[in-house]
C-alpha positions as a LaTeX table, in Angstrom:
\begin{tabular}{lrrr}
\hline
Residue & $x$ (\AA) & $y$ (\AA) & $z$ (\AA) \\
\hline
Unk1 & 0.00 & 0.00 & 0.00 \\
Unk2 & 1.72 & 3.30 & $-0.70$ \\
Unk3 & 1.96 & 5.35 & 1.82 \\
Unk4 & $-0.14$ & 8.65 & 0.95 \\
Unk5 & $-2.98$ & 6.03 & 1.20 \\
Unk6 & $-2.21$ & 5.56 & 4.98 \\
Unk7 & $-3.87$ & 7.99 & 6.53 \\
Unk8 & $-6.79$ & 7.75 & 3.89 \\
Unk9 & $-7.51$ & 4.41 & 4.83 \\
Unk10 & $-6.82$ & 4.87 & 8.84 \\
Unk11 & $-10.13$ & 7.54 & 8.37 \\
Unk12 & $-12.05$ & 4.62 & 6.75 \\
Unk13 & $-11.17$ & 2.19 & 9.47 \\
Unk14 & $-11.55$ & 4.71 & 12.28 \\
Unk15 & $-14.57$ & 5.47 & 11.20 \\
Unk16 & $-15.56$ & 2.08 & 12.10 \\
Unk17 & $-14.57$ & 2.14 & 14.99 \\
Unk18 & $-17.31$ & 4.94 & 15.80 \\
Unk19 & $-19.82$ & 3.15 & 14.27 \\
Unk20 & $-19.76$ & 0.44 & 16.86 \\
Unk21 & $-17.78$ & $-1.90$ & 14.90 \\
Unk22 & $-19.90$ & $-1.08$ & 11.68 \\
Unk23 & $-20.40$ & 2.02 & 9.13 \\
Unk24 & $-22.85$ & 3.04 & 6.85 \\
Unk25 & $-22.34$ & 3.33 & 3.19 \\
Unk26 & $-22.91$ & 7.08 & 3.74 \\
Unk27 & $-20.15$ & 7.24 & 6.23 \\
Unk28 & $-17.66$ & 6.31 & 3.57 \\
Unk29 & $-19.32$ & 7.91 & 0.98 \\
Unk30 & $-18.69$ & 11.52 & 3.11 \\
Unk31 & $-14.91$ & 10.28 & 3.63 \\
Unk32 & $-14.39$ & 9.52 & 0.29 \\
Unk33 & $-16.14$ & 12.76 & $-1.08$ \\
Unk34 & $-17.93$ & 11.93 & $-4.53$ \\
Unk35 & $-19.29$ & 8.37 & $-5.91$ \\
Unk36 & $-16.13$ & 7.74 & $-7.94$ \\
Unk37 & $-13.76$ & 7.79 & $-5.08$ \\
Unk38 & $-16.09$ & 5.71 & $-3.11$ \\
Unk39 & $-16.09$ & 3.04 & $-5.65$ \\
Unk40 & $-12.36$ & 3.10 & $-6.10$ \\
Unk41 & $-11.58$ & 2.91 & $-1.99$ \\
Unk42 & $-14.45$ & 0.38 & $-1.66$ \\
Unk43 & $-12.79$ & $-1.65$ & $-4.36$ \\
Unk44 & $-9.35$ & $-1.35$ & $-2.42$ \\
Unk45 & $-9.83$ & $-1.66$ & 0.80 \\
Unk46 & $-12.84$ & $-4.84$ & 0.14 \\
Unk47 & $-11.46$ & $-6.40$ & $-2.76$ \\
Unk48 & $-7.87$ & $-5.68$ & $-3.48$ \\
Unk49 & $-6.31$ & $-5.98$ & 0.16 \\
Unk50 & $-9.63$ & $-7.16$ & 2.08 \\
Unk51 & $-9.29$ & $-4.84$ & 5.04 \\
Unk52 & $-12.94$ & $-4.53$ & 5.20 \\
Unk53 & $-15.75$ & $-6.51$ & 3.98 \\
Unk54 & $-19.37$ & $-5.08$ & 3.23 \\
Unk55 & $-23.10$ & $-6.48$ & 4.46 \\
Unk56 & $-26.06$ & $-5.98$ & 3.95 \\
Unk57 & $-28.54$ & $-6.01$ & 7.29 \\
Unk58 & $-32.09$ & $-6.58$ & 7.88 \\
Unk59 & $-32.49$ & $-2.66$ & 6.92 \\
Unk60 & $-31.52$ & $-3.27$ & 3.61 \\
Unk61 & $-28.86$ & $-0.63$ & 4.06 \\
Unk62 & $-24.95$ & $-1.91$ & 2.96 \\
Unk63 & $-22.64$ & $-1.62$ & 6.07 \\
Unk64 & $-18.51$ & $-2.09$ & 6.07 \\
Unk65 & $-17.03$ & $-4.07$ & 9.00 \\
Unk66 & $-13.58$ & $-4.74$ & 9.69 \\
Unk67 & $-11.79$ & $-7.82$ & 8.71 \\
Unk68 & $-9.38$ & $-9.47$ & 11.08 \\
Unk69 & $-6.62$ & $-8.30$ & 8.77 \\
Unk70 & $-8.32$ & $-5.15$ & 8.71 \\
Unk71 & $-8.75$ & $-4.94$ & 12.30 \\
Unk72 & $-4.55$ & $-5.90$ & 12.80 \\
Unk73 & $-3.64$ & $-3.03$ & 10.23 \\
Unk74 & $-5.91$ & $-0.04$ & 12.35 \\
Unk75 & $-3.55$ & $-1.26$ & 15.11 \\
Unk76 & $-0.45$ & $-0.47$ & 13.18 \\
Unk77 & $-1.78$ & 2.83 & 11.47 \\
Unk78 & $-3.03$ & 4.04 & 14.10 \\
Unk79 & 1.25 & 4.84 & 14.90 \\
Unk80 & 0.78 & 6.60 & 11.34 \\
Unk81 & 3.72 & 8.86 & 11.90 \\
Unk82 & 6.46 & 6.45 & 12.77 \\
Unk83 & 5.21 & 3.72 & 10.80 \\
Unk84 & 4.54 & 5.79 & 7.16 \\
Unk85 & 8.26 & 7.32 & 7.55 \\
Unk86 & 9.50 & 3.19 & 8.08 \\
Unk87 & 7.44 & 1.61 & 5.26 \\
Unk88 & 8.45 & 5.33 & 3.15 \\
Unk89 & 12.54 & 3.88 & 3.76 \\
Unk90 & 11.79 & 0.78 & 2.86 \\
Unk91 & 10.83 & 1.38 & $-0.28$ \\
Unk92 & 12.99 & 4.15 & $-1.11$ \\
Unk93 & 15.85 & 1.54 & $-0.19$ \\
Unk94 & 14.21 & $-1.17$ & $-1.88$ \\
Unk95 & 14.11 & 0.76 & $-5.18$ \\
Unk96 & 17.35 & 1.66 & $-4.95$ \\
Unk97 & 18.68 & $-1.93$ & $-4.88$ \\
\hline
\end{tabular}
């Protein structure tokens, strides 16, 4: 995952958090701004590194909870600052090799 996507993603999954362990499509959709970029970060975080998965409940409204991968990750994020600058050196060594 780059890293300018860190924090984006740490709003998705604190968001949540708030929720109770749950968040409403509208949630995201105010995070992510416009339909497009909704679609785009539900296709990432859901599909592409399965951080969060999405239900529907008996209220026919669609919901995002948390994988347990999902739920590891907010742990680490959630030390944004020390961890982006790590992962940023890694890769800026790694491409230099």
């Amino acid at each position: 995952m780059p890293s300018r996507n860190f924090a984006r993603t740490l709003s998705y999954l604190e968001a949540i958090d708030l929720g109770g362990g749950k968040c409403s499509r509208m949630t995201f959709y105010n995070i992510a701004g416009n339909e497009e970029n909704l679609r785009r970060w539900e296709q990432k975080l859901c599909f592409e590194w399965r951080l969060v998965s999405k239900i529907q409940e008996g209220d026919g409204r669609e919901y995002y909870r948390k994988t347990d991968l999902g739920d590891h990750l907010h742990s680490l994020l959630k030390n944004h600052a020390y961890l982006g600058t790590l992962f940023e050196e890694l890769v800026r060594d790694r491409l230099r090799s």
